[in-house]
C-alpha positions in Angstrom: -12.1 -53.1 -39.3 -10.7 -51.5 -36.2 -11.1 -47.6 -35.5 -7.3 -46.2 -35.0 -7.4 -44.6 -31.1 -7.2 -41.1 -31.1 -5.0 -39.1 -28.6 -7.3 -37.0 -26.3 -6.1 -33.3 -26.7 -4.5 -31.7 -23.5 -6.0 -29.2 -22.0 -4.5 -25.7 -22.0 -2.5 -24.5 -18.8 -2.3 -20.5 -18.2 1.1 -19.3 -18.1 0.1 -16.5 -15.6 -2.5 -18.2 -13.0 -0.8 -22.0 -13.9 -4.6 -23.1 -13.9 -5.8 -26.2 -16.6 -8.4 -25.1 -18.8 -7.6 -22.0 -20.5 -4.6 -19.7 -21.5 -3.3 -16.7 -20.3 -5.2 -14.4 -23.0 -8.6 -15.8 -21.2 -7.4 -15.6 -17.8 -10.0 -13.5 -15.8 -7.8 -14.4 -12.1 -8.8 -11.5 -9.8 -5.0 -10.6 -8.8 -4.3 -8.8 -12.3 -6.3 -6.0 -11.3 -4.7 -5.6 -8.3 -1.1 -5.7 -9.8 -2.3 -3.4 -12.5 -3.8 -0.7 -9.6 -0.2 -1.7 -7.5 1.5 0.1 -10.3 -0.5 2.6 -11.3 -0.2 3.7 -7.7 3.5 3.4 -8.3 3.4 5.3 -10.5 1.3 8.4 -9.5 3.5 8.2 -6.0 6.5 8.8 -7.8 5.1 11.6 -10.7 3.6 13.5 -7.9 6.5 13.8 -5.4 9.5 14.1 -8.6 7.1 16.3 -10.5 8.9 19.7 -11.5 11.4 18.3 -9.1 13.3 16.2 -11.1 13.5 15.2 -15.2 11.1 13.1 -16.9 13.8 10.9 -18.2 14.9 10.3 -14.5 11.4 9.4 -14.0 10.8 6.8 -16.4 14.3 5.3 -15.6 12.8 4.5 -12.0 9.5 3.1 -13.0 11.2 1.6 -15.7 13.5 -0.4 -13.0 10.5 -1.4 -11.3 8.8 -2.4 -14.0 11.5 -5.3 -14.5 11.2 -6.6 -11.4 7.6 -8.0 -12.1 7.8 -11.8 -14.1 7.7 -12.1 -17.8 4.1 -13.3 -17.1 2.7 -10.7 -15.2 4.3 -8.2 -17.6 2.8 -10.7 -20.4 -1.0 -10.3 -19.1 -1.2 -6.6 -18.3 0.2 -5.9 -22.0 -2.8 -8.1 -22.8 -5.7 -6.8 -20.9 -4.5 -3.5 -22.0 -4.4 -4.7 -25.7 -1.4 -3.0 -25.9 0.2 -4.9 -28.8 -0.3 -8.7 -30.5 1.7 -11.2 -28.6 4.1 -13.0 -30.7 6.6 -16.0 -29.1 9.4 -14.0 -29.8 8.4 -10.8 -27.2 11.5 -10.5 -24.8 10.7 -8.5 -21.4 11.8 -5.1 -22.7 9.4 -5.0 -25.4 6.7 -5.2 -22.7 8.4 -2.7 -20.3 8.6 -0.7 -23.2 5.0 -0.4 -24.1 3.7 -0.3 -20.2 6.1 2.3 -19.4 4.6 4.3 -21.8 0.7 2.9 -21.1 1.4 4.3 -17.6 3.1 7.2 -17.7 0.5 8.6 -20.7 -2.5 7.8 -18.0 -0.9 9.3 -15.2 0.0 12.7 -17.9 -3.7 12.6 -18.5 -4.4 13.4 -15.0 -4.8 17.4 -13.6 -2.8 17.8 -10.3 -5.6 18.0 -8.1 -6.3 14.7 -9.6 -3.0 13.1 -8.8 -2.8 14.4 -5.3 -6.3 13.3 -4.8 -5.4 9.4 -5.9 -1.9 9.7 -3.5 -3.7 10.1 -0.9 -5.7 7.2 -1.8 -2.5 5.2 -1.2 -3.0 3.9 2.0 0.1 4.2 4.5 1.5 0.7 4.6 1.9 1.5 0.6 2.9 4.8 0.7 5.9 3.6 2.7 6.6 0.5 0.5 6.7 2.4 -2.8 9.1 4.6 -0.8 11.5 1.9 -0.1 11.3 0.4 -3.5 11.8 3.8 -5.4 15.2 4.5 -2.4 16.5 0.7 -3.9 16.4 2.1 -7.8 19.8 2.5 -9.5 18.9 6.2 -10.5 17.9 7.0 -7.0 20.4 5.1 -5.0 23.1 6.4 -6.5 22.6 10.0 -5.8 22.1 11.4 -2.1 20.5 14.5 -3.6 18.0 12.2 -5.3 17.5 10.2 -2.1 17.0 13.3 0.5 14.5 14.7 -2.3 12.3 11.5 -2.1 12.6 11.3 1.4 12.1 14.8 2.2 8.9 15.2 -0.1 7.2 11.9 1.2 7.5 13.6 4.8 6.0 16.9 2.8 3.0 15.5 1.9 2.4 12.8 4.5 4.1 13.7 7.7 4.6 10.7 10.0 1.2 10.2 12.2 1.2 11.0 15.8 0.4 9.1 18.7 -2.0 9.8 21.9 -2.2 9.3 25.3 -5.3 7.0 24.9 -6.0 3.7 26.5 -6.8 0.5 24.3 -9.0 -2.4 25.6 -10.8 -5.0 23.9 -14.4 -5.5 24.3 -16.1 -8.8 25.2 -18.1 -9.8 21.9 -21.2 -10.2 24.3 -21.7 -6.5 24.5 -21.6 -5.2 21.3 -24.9 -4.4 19.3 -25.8 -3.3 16.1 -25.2 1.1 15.9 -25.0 4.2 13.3 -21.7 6.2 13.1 -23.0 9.6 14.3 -20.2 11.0 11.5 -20.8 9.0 8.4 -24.7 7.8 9.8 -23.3 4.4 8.3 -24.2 1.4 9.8 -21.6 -0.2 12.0 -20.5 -3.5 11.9 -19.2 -5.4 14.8 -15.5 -5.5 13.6 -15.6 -1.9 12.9 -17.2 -0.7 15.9 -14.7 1.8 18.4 -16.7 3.0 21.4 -15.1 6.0 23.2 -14.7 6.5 26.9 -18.0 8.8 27.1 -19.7 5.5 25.5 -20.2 6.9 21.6 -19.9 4.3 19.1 -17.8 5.3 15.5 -17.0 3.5 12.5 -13.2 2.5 12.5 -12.6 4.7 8.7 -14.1 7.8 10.4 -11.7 7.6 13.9 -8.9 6.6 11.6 -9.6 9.6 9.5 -9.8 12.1 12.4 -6.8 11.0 14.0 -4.8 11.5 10.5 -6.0 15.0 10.6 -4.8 16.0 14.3 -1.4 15.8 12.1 -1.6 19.3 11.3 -1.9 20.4 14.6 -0.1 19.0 17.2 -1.1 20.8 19.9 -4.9 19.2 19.4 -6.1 15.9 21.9 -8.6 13.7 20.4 -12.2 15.0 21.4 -15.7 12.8 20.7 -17.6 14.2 17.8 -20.3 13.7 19.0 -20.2 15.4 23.0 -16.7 16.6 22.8 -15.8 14.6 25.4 -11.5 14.2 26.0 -10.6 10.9 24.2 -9.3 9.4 27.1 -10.0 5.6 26.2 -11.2 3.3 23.4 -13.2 -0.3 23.8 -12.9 -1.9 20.3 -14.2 -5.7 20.1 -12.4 -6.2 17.2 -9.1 -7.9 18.0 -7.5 -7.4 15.1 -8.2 -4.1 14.7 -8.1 -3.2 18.4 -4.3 -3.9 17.8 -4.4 -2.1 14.6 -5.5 0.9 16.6 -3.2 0.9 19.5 0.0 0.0 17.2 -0.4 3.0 14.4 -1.9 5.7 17.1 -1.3 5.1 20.5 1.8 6.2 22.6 0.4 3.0 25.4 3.5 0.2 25.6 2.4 -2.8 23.6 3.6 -6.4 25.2 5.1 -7.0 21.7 6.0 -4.7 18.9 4.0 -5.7 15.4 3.7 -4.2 12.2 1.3 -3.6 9.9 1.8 -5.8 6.5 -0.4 -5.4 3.2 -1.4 -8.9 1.8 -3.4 -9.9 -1.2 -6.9 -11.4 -0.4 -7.4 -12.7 -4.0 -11.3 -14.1 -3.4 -12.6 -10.2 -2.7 -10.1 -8.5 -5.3 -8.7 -6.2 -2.3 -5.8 -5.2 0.4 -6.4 -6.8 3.8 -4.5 -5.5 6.6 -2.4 -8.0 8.9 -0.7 -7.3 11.9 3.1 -9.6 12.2 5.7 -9.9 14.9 8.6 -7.2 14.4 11.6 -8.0 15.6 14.0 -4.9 16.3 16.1 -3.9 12.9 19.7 -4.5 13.1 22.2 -1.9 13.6 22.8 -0.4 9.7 26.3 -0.9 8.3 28.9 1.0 6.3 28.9 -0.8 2.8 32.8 -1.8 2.4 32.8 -1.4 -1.2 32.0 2.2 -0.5 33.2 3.4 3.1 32.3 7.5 1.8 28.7 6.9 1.4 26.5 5.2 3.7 22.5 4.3 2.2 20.2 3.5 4.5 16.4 3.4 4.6 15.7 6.9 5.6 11.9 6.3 5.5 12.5 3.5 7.8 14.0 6.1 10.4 11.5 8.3 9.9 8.2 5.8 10.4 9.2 3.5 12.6 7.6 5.1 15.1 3.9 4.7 13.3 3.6 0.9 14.0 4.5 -0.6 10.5 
C-alpha cells in the first residue's frame, strides 16, 4: 500500500523585510530601529520648536500627517515592537496612526525641556533641515503663512545657519598619514577622521566639526588651533569623502562642482552614513495658479542653501 504524498509546507515570507523564513512579528531587520529613532526625532523637532507656540491639537494633526505617509507595514511592525495592541487582519492604517500617535507623543510629554532640547540637538543638520521641509509640506502648516514663518523662524532660532571661513581644503596623500591622539578628545584618530591644520596639529573630524558649529555665536571669531592657537588658515584631510564634507558645509573656497550632503540608511551597522551627491542649481520657484495671492515656497531652503546641503 502506497503512502499518499504530502504537500511540503511553505515557508513564511515577512510582510515588512519580504524575507522567507519568518513573519513580520519575528522580524529582527536592523532598519526598524532606525525608522522608529526617524520619528521619534520627528517628533521632538516639532514639540520643541511649536511648544507653548502653538496648540497641542495642531501638533498632533502634523505628526499625525506624517505618520500616514510611512506604509501599512512599517506602521504594522513598530505597533508590534512596541506591543502596542494585538494585531488582528482587520487593522486599517488609522488604527495604527492612532495608537503611535499617542505612543509618541506620551514619550516625548515624559521628557523635561532640558531633555528635549538636549535630543534636538542630537538631530544632526542634514535632518534637522529634512524634518523642516516635511513639517512646511503638512496640510495644517501649509495652509497658514503664520504657521509657516513660525516654523521657519524658530528653526533659525535654535540652529542658525552655519558659517563659512576663509580656510583652504586639500587632500592629503594616504602615504603620509600615521596613527595620532586628538589633543581635545585624547581619542585615537583614525585615518578617515584625521584633519591636520596648517601649524601641523592633527584633530578628530567630531571635535573640528563641533568647534566650527560654535563660532556660530560669534561671528566676529576666525578659527584658531586648540592646541597653539595658531590662525586656521588651511586644512590637509586624507579623507576624500570627508575632505569634501569639510570644504562643502564650512568653507567659503569655490568648489569645481556644487554637492550636497544626503542622509542614507547603512542597514548592516544600524546607522546614518553621510553621502556627498551632485546638486544641480534649483529652479526658479513659481506662483501656484490655483492660488495667485499666496506663494509657498521652501523657506528653509532659502535660508540653508548656503551650508552645502
Amino acid at each position: 500500500m502506497s503512502k499518499k504524498n504530502t504537500p511540503a509546507k511553505s515557508k513564511p515570507k515577512c510582510a515588512y523585510c519580504h524575507h522567507i523564513g519568518h513573519n513580520i512579528n519575528k522580524c529582527k531587520d536592523p532598519s526598524i530601529e532606525i525608522l522608529d529613532k526617524t520619528i521619534m526625532e520627528k517628533f521632538i523637532f516639532i514639540t520643541v520648536l511649536f511648544r507653548t507656540l502653538v496648540s497641542h491639537y495642531e501638533i498632533s494633526l502634523c505628526v499625525k500627517e506624517l505618520l500616514n505617509l510611512l506604509s501599512y507595514d512599517e506602521l504594522k511592525i513598530l505597533i508590534y515592537k512596541k506591543n502596542l495592541k494585538k494585531i488582528t487582519i482587520n487593522d486599517d492604517k488609522n488604527t495604527y496612526v492612532h495608537y503611535l500617535r499617542i505612543n509618541y507623543q506620551d514619550k516625548v510629554c515624559s521628557y523635561s525641556n532640558n531633555e528635549l532640547k538636549q535630543k534636538l540637538n542630537e538631530i544632526s543638520d542634514e535632518n534637522y533641515k529634512i524634518y523642516g521641509d516635511e513639517y512646511l509640506k503638512t496640510n495644517v502648516i501649509s495652509d497658514s503663512f503664520e504657521l509657516e514663518e513660525l516654523l521657519v523662524n524658530r528653526m533659525y532660532e535654535f540652529r542658525p545657519p552655519q558659517r563659512k571661513f576663509d580656510i583652504t581644503i586639500t587632500q592629503t596623500p594616504t602615504t603620509q598619514t600615521i596613527t595620532k591622539d586628538c589633543p581635545i578628545c585624547l581619542d585615537e584618530i583614525p585615518r578617515a577622521n584625521q584633519i591636520i591644520t596648517n601649524c601641523n596639529h592633527t584633530f578628530c573630524n567630531h571635535c573640528i566639526q563641533k568647534y566650527f558649529k560654535s563660532l556660530n555665536s560669534n561671528i566676529e571669531k576666525h578659527p584658531i588651533c586648540a592646541y597653539c592657537r595658531e590662525p586656521m588658515k588651511s586644512l590637509e584631510i586624507p579623507d576624500p569623502t570627508l575632505c569634501k564634507q569639510i570644504q562643502t558645509k564650512y568653507c567659503n573656497e569655490e568648489q569645481e562642482q556644487e554637492h550636497k550632503l544626503q542622509i542614507v540608511i547603512d542597514n548592516n551597522r544600524n546607522i546614518y552614513r553621510e553621502i556627498l551627491v551632485p546638486q544641480n542649481p534649483p529652479p526658479r520657484p513659481e506662483r501656484p495658479p490655483g492660488n495667485p495671492d499666496r506663494f509657498h515656497t521652501s523657506f528653509i531652503s532659502i535660508f540653508y542653501q548656503f551650508i552645502g546641503f
